[in-house]
C-alpha positions as CSV (number, residue, x, y, z in Angstrom):
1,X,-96.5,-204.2,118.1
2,X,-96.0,-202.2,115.0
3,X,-96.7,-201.9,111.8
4,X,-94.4,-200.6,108.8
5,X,-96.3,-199.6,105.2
6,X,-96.1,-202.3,102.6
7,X,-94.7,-204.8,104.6
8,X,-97.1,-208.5,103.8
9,X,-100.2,-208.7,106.0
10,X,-98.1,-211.8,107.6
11,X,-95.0,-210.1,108.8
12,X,-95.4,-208.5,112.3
13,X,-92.9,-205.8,113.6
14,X,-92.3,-206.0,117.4
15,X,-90.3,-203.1,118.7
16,X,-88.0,-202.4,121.0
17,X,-88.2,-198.3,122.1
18,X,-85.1,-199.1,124.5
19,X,-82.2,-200.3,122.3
20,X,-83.3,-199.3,118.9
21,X,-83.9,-202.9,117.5
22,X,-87.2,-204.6,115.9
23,X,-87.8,-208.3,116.0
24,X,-90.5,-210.4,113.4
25,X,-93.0,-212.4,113.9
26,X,-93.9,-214.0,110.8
27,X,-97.5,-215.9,110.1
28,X,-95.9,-219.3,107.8
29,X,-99.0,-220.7,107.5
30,X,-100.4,-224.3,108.7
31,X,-101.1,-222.4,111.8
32,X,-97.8,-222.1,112.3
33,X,-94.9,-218.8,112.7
34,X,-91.4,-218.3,113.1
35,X,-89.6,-215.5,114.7
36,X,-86.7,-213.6,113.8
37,X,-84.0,-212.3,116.5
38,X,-86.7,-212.0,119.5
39,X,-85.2,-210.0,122.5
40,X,-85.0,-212.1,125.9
41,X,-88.3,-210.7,126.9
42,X,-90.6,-212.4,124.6
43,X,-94.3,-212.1,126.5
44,X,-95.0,-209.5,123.3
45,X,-94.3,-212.6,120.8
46,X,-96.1,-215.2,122.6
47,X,-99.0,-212.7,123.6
48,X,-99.1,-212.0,119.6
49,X,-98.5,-215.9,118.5
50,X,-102.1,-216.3,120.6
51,X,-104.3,-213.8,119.2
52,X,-102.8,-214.9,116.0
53,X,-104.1,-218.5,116.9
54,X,-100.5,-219.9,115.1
55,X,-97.9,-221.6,117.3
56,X,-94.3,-220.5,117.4
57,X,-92.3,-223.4,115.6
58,X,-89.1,-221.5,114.8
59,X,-86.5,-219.0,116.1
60,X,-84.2,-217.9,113.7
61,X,-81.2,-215.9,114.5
62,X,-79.3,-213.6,112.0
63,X,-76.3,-213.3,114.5
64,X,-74.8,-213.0,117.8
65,X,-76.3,-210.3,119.4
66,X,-74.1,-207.7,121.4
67,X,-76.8,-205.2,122.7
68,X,-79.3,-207.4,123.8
69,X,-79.8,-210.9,125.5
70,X,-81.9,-213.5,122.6
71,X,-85.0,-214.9,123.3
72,X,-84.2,-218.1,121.6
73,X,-83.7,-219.5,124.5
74,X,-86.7,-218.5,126.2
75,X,-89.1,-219.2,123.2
76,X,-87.8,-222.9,123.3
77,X,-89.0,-223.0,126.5
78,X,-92.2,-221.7,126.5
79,X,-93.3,-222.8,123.0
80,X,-90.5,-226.1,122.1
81,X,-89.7,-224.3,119.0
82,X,-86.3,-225.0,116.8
83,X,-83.4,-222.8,116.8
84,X,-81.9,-221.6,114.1
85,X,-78.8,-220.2,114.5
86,X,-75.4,-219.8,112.0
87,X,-73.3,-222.7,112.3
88,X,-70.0,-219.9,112.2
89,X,-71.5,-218.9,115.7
90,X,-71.0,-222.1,117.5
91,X,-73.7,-221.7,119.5
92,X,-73.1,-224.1,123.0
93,X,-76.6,-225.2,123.2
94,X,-79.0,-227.6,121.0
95,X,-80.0,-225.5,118.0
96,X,-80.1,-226.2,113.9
97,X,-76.8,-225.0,112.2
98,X,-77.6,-222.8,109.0
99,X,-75.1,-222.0,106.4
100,X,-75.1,-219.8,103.5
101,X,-77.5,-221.2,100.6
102,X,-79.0,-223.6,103.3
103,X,-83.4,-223.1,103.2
104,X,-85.4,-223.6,106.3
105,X,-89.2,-224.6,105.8
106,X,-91.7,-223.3,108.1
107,X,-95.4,-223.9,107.7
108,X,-94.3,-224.1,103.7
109,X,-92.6,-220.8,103.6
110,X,-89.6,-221.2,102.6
111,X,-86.5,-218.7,104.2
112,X,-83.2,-218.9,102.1
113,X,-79.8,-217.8,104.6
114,X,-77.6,-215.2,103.0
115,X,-74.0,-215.0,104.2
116,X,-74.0,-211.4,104.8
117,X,-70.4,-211.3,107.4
118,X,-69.5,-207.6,108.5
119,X,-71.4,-206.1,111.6
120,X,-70.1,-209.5,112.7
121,X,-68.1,-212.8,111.1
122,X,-70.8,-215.3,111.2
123,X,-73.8,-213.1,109.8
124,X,-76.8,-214.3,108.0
125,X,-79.6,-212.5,106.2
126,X,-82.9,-214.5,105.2
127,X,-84.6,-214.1,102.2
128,X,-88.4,-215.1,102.0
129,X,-91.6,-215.0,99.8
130,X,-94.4,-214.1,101.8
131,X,-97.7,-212.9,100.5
132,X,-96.4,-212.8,97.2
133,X,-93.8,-210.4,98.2
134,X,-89.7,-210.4,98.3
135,X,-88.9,-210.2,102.3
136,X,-85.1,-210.0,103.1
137,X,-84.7,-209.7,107.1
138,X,-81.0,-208.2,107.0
139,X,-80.2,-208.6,110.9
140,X,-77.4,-206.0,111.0
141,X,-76.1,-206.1,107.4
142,X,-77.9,-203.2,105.5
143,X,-80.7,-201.6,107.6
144,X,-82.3,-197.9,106.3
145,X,-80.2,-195.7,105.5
146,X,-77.2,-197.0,106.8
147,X,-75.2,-200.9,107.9
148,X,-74.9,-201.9,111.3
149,X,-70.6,-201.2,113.2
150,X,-68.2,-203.4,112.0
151,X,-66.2,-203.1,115.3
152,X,-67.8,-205.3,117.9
153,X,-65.6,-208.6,117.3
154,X,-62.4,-206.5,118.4
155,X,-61.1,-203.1,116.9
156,X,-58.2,-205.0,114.9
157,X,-61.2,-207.1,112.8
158,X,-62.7,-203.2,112.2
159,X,-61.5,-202.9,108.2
160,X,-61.8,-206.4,107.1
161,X,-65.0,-206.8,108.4
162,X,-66.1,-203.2,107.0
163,X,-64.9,-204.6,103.5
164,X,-67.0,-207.8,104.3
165,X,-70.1,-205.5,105.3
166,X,-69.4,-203.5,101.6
167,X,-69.5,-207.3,99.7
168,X,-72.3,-208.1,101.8
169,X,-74.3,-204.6,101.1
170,X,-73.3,-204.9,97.4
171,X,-75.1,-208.5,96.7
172,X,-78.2,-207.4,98.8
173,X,-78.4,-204.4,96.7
174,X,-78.6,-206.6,93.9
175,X,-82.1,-208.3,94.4
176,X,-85.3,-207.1,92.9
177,X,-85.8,-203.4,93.8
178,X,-89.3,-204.2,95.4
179,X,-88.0,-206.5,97.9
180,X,-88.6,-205.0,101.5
181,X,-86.4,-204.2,104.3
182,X,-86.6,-205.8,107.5
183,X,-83.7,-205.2,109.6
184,X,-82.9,-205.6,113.1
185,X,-81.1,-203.1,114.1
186,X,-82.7,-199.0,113.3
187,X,-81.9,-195.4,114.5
188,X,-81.4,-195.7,118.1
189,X,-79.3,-198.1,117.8
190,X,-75.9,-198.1,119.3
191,X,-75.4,-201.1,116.7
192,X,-76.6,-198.6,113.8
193,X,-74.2,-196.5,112.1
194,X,-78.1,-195.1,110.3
195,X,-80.0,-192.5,112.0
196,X,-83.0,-192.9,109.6
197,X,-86.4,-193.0,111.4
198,X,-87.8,-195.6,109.0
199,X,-88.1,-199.1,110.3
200,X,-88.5,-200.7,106.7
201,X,-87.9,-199.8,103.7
202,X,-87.1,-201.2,99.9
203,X,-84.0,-202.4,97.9
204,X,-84.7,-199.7,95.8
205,X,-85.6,-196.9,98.6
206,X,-82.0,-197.9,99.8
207,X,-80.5,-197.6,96.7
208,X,-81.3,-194.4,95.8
209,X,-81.2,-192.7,99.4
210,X,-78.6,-194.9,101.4
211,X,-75.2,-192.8,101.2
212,X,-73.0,-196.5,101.8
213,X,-74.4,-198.1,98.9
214,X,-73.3,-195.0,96.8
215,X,-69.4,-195.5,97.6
216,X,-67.5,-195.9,94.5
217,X,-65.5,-199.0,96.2
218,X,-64.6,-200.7,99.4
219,X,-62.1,-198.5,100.8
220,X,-64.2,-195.7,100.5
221,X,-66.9,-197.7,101.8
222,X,-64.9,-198.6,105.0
223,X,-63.9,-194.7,105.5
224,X,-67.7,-193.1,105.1
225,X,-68.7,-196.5,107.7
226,X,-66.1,-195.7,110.1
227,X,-66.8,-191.9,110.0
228,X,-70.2,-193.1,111.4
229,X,-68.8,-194.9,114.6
230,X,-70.0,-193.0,117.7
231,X,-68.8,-195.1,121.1
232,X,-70.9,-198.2,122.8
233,X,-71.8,-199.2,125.9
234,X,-69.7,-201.7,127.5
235,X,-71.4,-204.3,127.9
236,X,-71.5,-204.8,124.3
237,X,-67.7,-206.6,124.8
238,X,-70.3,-209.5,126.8
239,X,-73.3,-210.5,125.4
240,X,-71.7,-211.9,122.6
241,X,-70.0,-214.9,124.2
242,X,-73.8,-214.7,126.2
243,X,-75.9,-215.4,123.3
244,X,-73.3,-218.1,122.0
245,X,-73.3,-219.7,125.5
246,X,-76.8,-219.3,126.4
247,X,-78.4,-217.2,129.1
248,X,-80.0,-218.5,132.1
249,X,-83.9,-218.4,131.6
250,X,-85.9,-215.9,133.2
251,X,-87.9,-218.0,135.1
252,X,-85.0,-219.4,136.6
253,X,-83.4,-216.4,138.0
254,X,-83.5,-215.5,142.2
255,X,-85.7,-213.3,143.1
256,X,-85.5,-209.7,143.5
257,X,-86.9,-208.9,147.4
258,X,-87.3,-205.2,149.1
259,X,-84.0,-205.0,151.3
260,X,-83.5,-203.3,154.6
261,X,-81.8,-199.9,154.4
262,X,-78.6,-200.9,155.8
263,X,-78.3,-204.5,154.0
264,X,-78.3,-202.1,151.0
265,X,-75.4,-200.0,152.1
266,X,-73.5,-202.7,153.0
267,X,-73.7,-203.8,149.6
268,X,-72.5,-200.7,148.7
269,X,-69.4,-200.7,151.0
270,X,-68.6,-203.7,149.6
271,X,-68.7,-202.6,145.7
272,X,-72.5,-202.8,145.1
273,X,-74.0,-200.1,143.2
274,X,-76.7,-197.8,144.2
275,X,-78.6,-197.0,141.0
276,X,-81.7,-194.3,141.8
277,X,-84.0,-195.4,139.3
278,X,-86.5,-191.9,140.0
279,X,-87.0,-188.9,137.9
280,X,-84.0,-186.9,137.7
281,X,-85.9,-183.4,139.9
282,X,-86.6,-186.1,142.5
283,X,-83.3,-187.6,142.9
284,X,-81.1,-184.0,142.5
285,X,-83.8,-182.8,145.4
286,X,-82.4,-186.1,147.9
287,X,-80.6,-189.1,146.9
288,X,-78.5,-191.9,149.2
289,X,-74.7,-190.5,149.4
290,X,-73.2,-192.2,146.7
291,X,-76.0,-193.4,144.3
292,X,-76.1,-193.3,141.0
293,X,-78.7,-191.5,138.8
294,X,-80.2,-193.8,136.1
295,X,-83.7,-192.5,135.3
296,X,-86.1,-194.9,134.2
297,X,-86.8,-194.3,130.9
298,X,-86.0,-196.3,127.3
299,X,-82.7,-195.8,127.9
300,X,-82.3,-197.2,130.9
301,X,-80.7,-200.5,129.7
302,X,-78.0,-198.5,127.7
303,X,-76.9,-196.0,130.2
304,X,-77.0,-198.8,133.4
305,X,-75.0,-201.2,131.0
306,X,-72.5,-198.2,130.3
307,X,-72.3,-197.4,133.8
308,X,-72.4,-200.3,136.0
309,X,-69.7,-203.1,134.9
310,X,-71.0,-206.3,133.9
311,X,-72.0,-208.9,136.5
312,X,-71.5,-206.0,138.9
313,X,-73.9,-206.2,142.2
314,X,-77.0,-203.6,141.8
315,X,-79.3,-202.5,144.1
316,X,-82.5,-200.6,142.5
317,X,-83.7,-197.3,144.4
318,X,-87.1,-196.9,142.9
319,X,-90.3,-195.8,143.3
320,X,-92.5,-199.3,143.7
321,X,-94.6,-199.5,140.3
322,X,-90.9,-199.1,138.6
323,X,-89.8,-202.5,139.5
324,X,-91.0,-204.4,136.9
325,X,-90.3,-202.3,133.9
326,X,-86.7,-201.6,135.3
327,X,-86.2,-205.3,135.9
328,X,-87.3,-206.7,132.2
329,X,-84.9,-203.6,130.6
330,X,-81.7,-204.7,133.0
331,X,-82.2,-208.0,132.3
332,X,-82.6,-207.4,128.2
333,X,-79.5,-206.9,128.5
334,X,-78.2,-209.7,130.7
335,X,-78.3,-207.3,134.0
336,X,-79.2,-210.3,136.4
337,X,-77.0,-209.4,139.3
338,X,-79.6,-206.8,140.9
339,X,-79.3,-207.9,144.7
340,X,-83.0,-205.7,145.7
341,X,-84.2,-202.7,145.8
342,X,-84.9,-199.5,148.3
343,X,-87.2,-196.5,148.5
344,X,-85.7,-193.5,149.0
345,X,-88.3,-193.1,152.3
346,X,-86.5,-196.8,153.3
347,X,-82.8,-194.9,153.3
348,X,-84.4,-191.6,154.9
349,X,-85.8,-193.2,157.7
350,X,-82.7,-195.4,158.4
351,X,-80.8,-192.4,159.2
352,X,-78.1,-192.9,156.4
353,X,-75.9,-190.3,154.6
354,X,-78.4,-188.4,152.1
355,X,-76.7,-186.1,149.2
356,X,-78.6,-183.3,146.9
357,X,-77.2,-182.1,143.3
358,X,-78.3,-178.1,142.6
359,X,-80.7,-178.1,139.4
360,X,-80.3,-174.8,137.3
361,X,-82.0,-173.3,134.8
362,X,-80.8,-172.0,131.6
363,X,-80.4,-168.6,132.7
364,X,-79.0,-169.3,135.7
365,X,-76.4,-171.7,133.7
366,X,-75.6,-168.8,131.0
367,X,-74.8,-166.1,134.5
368,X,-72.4,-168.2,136.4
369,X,-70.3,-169.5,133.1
370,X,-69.9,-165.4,133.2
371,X,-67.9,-166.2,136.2
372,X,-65.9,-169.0,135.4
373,X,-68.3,-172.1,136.1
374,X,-67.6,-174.6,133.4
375,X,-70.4,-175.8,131.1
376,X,-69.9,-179.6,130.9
377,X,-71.2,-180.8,127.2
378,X,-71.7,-185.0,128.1
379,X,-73.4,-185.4,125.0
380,X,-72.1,-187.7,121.7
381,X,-69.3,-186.2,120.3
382,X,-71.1,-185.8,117.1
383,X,-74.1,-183.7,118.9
384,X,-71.5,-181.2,120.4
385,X,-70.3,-180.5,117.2
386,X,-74.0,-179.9,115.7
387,X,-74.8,-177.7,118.6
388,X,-73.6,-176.5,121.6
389,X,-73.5,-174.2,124.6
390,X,-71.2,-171.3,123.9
391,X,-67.7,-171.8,125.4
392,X,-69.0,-175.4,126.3
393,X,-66.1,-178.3,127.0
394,X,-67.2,-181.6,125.7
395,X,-66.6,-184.7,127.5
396,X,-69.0,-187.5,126.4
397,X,-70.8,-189.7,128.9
398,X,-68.9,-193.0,128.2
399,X,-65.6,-191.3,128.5
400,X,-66.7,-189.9,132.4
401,X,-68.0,-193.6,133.2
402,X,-64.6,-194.4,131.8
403,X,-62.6,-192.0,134.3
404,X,-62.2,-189.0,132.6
405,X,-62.8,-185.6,134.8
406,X,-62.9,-182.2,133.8
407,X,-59.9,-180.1,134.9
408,X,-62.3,-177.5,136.8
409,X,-63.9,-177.2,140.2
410,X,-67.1,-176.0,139.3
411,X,-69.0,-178.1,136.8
412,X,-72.9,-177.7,135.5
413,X,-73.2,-180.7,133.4
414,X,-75.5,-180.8,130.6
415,X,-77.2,-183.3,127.7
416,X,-80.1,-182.9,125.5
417,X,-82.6,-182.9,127.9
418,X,-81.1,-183.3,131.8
419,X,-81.0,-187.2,132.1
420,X,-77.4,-187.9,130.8
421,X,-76.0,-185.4,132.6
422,X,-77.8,-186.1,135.7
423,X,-76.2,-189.4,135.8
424,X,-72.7,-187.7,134.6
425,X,-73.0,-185.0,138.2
426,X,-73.5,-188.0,140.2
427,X,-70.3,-189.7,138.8
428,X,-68.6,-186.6,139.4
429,X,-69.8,-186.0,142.2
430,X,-68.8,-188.8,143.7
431,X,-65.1,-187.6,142.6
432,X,-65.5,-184.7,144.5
433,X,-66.2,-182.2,142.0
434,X,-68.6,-179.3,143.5
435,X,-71.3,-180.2,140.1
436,X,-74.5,-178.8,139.5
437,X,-77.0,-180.3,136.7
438,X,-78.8,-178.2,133.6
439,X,-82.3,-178.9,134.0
440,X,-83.4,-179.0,130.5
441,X,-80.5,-179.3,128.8
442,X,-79.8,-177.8,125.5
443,X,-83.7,-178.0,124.8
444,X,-84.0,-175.6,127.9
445,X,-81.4,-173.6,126.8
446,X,-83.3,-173.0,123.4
447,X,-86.4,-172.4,125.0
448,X,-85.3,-169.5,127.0
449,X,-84.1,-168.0,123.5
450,X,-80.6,-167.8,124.6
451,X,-78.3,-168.7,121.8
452,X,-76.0,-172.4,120.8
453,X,-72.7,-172.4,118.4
454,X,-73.5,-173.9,115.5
């Protein structure tokens, strides 16, 4: 759990490192709370609700999530709380419609629904008093120092729902200038089009710092917004018609057993995929032929949702205390297809087809692109732009996982820090590039003093 300065005693930030996003759980009082776009893991807002000593009476959603599976679901469940949800959104399962204007009462707090359409058609924003202070939870309408994309409902609704997002901004800019900030989406976010650190802020903070509420009008509004859209993972096109539908509960869901080395191949063979879960030294030292490297870290449930197509078989190589984690971050994000899992010691032993990916440090990289080795950029567009590896060639990640292939035959691949590009060798090498990986990444490179284009 967090907590943001001069947010009310009441309302509890519950983050989420992985995709960027923060959920509320808000005290209403009666010994009662509400909770605002929970993810589908919810154990941190139930755990919470008890020390609390209030019971969770309401979910309340500001739209339909495209990065992460809701907990609505799931919170009904455990707790028998009402949904709230925006009656645009046509949610498919029992839930309370909310319009704009429309006031839900919880525990005597009284939240008021703001049509706020933009980062999607059907969005609401929720204004509350709590603790004698203005609360607007903005979803993905304005969040600090930015508004969430305007291009997830299809790239044809991108400019009329970026003129939307400036009407929306415009009346949320005009209520008191003490009334705090809780949004859903924050930097991190591949929903945000902000890169601001701050999970909260103030009308007025926004107003005087956020460079989209200074646009003279909405066309120039649209054009600084778009400016600011970076690609998405894929599975972002799903979870949308997911969250309207209704995903299956956790608890419901088969269970994930330890497989036998050569059930897990023939998964493979017959269009599994092999994701090696284990720190990037350990899988570029030995890895199955053909897996995939996917450290587990935060942004695990990005990078395996960009990679692996949706409702795609997966089969976890891992070392055994990652199973949990990796399983609550695949299925965040409606990853519930993952058939079992390995060791690496499981595939060893069975004799199977093992593969190794050269690591090479920054001075090594900087010799051999002397002598023609291309130095593979696989970072965001806008980062290779900021700073890069001299003579570098920039290919994003998204765009490999997409097909794209360097026209070289001798690749060292490279990111910020050596997990991006570890997974981008293993897609490559799979194509049948000869690849090797920067360990470090550009961070490595600085360190050993050797110099970027700026």
């Amino acid at each position: 759990m967090m907590k943001a300065e001069d947010v009310p005693a009441d309302v509890h930030l519950i983050g989420d490192e992985a995709l960027g996003n923060t959920s509320y759980l808000v005290s209403a009082g009666d010994g009662v709370a509400l909770s605002i776009d929970p993810r589908r893991d919810v154990d941190e807002h139930i755990e919470l609700a008890n020390r609390l000593g209030v019971r969770i009476t309401a979910v309340i959603e500001t739209h339909l999530h495209a990065d992460f599976v809701s907990g609505a679901l799931e919170l009904r469940d455990a707790t028998g709380a009402t949904i709230y949800g925006a009656m645009m959104a046509h949610l498919d399962f029992p839930h309370s419609p909310i319009t704009d204007g429309d006031r839900i009462d919880v525990g005597g707090t009284l939240l008021e629904a703001l049509a706020t359409p933009g980062h999607t058609p059907e969005h609401l924003a929720y204004l509350a008093t709590i603790g004698g202070t203005n609360v607007l939870f903005s979803g993905g309408s304005l969040i600090v120092g930015g508004a969430a994309r305007t291009d997830l409902s299809g790239a044809e609704r991108t400019a009329e729902l970026g003129r939307a997002q400036y009407g929306s901004l415009r009346h949320l800019a005009s209520l008191p200038l003490r009334t705090i900030l809780c949004p859903t989406h924050g930097g991190g976010s591949f929903c945000s089009t902000g890169r601001a650190k701050a999970t909260t802020s103030t009308i007025g903070k926004e107003l005087e710092t956020n460079p989209l509420l200074r646009a003279p009008d909405a066309s120039a509004f649209v054009e600084l917004l778009s400016a600011g859209l970076g690609s998405y993972p894929t599975y972002f096109n799903h979870l949308r018609e997911v969250n309207r539908i209704g995903a299956e509960l956790v608890g419901d869901l088969d269970a994930v057993p330890r497989l036998p080395a050569e059930q897990a191949q023939g998964l493979m063979e017959r269009g599994a995929w092999l994701v090696d879960a284990r720190p990037v030294a350990t899988w570029a030292e030995a890895h199955p032929q053909g897996a995939v490297s996917i450290e587990l870290r935060p942004a695990f449930a990005s990078w395996l949702g960009w990679v692996v197509p949706f409702r795609a078989d997966v089969v976890l190589l891992l070392e055994r205390s990652q199973l949990g984690e990796l399983l609550r971050l695949a299925r965040r994000i409606g990853y519930d297809s993952i058939r079992g899992w390995i060791t690496f010691e499981d595939w060893r032993d069975a004799g199977l087809a093992v593969a190794s990916v050269e690591q090479v440090t920054a001075e090594e990289a900087a010799e051999r692109a002397g002598h023609g080795t291309t130095l593979l950029d696989v970072r965001q567009r806008s980062e290779h732009a900021t700073a890069r590896l001299p003579g570098s060639t920039s290919i994003e990640l998204g765009d490999i996982i997409a097909g794209k292939t360097p026209d070289a035959e001798d690749v060292i691949t490279y990111c910020g820090h050596g997990e991006r590009s570890a997974t981008a060798a293993s897609l490559l090498g799979r194509r049948g590039l000869r690849v090797a990986n920067l360990d470090g990444g550009t961070s490595g490179w600085r360190d050993a003093g050797l110099p970027l284009e700026r």
